[in-house]
C-alpha positions in Angstrom: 71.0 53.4 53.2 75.0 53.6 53.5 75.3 53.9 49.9 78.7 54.7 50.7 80.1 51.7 52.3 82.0 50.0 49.8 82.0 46.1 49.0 85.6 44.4 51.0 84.0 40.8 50.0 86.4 39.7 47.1 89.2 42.1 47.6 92.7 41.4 46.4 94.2 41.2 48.6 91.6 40.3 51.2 90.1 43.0 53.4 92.8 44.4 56.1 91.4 44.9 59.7 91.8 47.7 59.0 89.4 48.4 56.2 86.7 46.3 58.1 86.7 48.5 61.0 86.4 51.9 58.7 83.3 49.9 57.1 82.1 49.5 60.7 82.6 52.8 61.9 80.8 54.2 58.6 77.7 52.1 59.2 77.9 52.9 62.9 78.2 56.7 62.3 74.8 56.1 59.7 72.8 54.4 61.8 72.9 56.2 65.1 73.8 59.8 63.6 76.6 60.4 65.6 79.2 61.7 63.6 82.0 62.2 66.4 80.6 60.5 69.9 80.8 62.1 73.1 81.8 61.9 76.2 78.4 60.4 76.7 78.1 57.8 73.7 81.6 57.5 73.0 81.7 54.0 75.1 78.3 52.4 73.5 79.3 54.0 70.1 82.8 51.9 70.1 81.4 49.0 71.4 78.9 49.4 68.7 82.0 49.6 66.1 83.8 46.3 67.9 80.8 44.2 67.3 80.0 45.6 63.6 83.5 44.9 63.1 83.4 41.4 64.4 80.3 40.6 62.8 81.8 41.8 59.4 84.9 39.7 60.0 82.9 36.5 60.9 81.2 37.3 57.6 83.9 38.0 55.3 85.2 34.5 56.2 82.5 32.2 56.0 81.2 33.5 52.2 82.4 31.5 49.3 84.4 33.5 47.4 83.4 36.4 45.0 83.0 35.4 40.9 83.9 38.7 40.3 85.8 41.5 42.1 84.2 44.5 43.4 83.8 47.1 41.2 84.9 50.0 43.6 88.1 50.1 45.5 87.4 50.9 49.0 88.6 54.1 50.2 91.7 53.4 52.3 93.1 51.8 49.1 92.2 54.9 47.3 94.2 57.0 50.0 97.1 54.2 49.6 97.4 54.8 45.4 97.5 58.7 46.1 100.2 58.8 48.2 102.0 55.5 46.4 101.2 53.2 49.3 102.0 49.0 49.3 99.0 48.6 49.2 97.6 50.7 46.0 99.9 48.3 44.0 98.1 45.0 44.5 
């Protein structure tokens, strides 16, 4: 499952906020099947993404650091190298 979700443990630089939350919305999105929320689910769903997110950010800074970068670059840093981003330069 979420095959897709790329690693942000051992990024340089260190996973943004910003690149947590897209992880969390991805798993989010997996798990329940909803691809766009609701008017219905769209409260739970982002609640759901807040605590994913917060959970991942806990996470990310209590492991020891990484031996070895990740072998993929997640894709917001893929979007960033496209269009010559900051951040595609790390």
């Amino acid at each position: 499952m979420c095959r897709n979700i790329t690693i942000l443990r051992g990024l340089e630089p260190p996973a943004t906020g910003e690149e947590i939350a897209a992880g969390a919305r991805q798993y989010v999105r997996k798990i329940s099947g909803i691809r766009e929320p609701s008017a219905a689910t769209s409260e739970v769903f982002e609640a759901a993404v807040a605590a994913v997110t917060a959970a991942t950010t806990e996470l990310l800074e209590s492991l020891p650091p990484r031996r070895q970068p990740p072998t993929t670059v997640p894709p917001l840093r893929r979007l960033n190298r496209r269009s010559g981003g900051a951040a595609g330069r790390a």
